[in-house]
C-alpha positions as CSV (number, residue, x, y, z in Angstrom):
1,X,19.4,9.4,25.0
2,X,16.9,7.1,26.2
3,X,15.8,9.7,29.2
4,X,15.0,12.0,26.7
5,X,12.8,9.7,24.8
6,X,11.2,9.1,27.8
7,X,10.7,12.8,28.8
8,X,9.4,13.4,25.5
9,X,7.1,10.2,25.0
10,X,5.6,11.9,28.2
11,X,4.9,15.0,26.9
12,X,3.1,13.7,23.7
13,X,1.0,11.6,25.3
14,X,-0.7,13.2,28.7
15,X,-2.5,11.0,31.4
16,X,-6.0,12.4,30.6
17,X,-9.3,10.6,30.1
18,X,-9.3,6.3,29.6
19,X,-7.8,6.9,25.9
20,X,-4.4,8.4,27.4
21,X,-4.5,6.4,30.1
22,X,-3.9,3.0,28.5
23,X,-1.7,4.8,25.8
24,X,0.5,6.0,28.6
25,X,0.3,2.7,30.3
26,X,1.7,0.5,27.6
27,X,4.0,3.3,26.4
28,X,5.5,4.2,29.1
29,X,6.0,0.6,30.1
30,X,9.6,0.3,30.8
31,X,11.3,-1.5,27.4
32,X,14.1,-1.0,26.1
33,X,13.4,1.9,23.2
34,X,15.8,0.2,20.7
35,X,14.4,1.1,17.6
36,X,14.2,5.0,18.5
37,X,17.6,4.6,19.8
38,X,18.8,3.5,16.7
39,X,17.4,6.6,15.2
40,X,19.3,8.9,17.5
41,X,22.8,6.6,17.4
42,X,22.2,7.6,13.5
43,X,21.9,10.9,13.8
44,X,24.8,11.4,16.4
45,X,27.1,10.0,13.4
46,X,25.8,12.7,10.9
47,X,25.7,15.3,13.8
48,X,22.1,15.9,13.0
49,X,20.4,17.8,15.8
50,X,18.5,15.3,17.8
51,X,15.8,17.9,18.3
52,X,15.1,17.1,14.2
53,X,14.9,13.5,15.3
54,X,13.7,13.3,18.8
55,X,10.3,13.0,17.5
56,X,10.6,10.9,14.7
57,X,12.3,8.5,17.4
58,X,9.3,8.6,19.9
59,X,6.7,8.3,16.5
60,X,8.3,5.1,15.6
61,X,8.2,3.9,19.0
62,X,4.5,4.6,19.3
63,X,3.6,2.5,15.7
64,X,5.7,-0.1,17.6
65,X,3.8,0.0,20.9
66,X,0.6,-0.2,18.9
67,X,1.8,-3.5,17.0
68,X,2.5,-4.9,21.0
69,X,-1.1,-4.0,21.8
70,X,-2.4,-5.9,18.8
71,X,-0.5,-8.4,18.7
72,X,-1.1,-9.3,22.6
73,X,-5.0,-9.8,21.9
74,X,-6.6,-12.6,22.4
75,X,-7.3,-13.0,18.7
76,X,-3.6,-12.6,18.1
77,X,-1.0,-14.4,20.2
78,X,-3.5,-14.3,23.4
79,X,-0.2,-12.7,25.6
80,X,-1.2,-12.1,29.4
81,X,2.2,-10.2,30.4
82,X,4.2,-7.3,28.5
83,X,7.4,-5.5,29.1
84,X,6.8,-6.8,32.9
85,X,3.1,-5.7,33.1
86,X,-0.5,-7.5,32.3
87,X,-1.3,-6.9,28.8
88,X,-3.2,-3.7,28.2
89,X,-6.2,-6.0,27.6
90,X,-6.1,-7.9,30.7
91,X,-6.4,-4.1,32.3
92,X,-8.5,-2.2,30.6
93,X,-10.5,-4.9,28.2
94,X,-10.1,-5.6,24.5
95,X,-12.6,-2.8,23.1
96,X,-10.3,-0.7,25.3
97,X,-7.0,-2.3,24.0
98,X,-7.7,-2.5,20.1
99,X,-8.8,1.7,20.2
100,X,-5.3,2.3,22.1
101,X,-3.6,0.7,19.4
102,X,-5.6,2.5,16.6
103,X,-5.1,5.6,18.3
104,X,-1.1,5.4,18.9
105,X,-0.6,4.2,15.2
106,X,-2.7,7.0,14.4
107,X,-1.0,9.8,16.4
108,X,2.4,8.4,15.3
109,X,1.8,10.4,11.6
110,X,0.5,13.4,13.4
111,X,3.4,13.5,15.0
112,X,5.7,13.3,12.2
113,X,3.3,15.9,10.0
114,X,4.2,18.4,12.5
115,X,7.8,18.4,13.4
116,X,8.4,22.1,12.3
117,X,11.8,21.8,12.4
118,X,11.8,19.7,9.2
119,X,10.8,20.5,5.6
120,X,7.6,19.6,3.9
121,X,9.8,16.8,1.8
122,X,10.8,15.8,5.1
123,X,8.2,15.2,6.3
124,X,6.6,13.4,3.5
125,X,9.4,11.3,2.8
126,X,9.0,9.9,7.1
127,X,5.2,9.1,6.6
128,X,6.3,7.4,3.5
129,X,8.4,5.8,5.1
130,X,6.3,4.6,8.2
131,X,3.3,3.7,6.2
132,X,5.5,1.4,4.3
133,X,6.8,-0.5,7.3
134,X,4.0,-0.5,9.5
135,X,1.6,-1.5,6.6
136,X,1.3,-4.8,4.0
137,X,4.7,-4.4,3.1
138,X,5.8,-4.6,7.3
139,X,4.3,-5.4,10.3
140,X,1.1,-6.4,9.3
141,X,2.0,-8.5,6.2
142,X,4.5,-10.2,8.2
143,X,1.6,-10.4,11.2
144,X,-0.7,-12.1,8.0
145,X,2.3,-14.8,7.0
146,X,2.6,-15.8,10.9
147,X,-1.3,-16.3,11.5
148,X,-1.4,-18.3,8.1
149,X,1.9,-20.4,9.5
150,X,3.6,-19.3,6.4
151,X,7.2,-21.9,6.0
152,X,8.5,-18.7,4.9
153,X,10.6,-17.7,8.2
154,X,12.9,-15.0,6.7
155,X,10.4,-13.2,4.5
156,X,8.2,-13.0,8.2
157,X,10.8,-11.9,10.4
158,X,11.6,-9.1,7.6
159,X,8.2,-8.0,7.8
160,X,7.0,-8.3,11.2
161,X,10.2,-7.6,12.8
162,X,12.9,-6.0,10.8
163,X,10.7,-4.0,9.2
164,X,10.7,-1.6,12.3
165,X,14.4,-1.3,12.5
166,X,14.9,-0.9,8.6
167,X,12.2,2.1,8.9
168,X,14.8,3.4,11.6
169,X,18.2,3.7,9.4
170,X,15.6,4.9,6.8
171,X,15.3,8.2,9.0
172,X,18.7,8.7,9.0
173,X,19.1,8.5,5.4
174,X,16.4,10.9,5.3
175,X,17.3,13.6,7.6
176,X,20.9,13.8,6.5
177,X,19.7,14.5,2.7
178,X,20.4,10.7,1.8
179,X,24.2,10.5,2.6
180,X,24.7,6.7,2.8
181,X,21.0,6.2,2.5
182,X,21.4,2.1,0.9
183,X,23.7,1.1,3.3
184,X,21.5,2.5,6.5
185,X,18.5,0.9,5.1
186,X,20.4,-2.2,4.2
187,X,22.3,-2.1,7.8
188,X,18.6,-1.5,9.8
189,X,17.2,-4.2,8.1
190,X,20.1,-6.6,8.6
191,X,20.3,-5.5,12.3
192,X,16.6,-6.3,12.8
193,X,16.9,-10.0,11.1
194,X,20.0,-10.2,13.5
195,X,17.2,-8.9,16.9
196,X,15.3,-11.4,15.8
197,X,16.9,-14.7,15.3
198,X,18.6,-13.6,18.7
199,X,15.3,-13.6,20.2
200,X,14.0,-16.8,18.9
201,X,17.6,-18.5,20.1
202,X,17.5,-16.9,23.4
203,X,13.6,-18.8,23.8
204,X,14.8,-21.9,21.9
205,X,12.0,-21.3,19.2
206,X,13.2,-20.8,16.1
207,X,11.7,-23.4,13.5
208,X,14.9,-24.1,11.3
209,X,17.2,-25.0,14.3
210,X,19.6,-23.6,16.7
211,X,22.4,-24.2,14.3
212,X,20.8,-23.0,11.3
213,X,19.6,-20.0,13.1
214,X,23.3,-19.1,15.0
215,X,24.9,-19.8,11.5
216,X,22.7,-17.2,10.0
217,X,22.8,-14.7,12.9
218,X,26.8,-15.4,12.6
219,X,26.6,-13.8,8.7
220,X,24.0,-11.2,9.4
221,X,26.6,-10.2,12.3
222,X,29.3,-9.7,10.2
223,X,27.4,-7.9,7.5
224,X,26.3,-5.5,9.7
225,X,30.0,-4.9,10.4
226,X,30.8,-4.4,6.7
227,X,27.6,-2.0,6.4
228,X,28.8,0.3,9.3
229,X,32.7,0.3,8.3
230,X,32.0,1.6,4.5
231,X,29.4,4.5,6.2
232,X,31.4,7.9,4.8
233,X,31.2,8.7,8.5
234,X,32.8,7.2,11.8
235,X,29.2,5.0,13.4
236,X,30.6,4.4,16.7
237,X,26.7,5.3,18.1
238,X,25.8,2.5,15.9
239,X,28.3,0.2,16.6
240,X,27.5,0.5,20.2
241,X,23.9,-1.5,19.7
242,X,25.4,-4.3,17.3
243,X,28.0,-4.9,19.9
244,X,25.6,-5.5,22.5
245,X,23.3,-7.8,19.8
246,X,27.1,-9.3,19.6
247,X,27.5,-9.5,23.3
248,X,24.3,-11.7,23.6
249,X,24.7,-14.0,20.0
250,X,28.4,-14.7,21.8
251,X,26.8,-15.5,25.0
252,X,24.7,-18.1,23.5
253,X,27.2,-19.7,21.6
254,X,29.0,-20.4,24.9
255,X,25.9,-22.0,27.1
């Protein structure tokens, strides 16, 4: 799965002039491709043809690269190093950097508006979709409530982070014609608080607490159990990522 997300991130985005360049350079960054693996895990469940989500999967990890591009400027967090590399600022400068992002985030919705494959309501429904979670009611509100130092942790990490993974499960429910469609959403957003409090255990950094934060990562666990055992379908795919989120919440329980 992930090799063809990679073949096909490839082919959307060609090494031509400085533009593609840096694109290409963050994107093709090596990373882990969770969120668009979550797509295709979905759609393996519903036996959807990957080819009607292959490039949903790669659209969503473009508005995701973009938010890492942002987010690493110095007016942001001020990162030097991503997914192994200097920052995309570091190489090609900020003016370069902030007109990458733009243009991934961009090219993410012209990517979805022309998946031929998929209806017109299809389609629409997707770039609601992605609007909604990249925009105020995602990434960048929850990018607004961490600049301000906002005390409210969960509503951030639902915004800034989960938001991503929600969108995800969202595109299932879409491209199977809304079978299951709550308890995807609901699952994709409890999976990306869960990727998050992980995250901020793993670097000792979450605000509340290690045992606040392992107590709630516990629940959100098992509720993403519940949410994939009452699916109308077998989610093994699915299963397969929450048991590695498992793997690593056990693993810290036991340091």
């Amino acid at each position: 799965m992930r090799e063809l997300i990679e073949t096909r991130l490839r082919e959307l985005v060609p090494i031509q002039g400085t533009l593609f360049e840096a694109a290409s350079y963050s994107l093709l960054a090596p990373a882990k491709r969770l969120r668009p693996l979550l797509i295709l895990a979905g759609c393996q469940c519903y036996d959807i043809p990957l080819r009607k989500a292959l490039d949903c999967a790669c659209a969503l990890e473009m508005i995701h690269t973009y938010s890492l591009i942002h987010d690493d400027l110095p007016s942001m967090d001020d990162d030097d190093f991503r997914r192994g590399l200097p920052t995309l600022h570091k190489v090609f400068g900020e003016a370069v950097a902030i007109l990458t992002g733009d243009y991934l985030l961009t090219y993410a919705f012209e990517v979805l508006a022309q998946i031929s494959c998929l209806t017109e309501e299809e389609r629409l429904q997707l770039v609601q979709c992605f609007a909604r979670a990249a925009g105020a009611a995602g990434m960048v509100g929850g990018q607004i409530l961490d600049l301000q130092g906002s005390e409210d942790i969960e509503l951030m990490h639902i915004q800034k982070t989960a938001a991503l993974f929600r969108c995800a499960l969202q595109c299932v429910g879409i491209l199977n014609q809304g079978q299951d469609a709550q308890r995807l959403e609901h699952f994709g957003l409890a999976f990306g608080q869960l990727f998050q409090l992980i995250d901020d255990l793993i670097d000792h950094d979450h605000p509340d607490g290690e045992a606040k934060a392992f107590e709630k990562a516990m629940f959100l666990q098992q509720h993403c159990d519940h949410l994939l055992y009452n699916l109308s379908v077998p989610a093994q795919p699915l299963f397969a990522h929450l048991n590695a989120l498992k793997e690593k919440l056990l693993t810290l329980h036991t340091v």
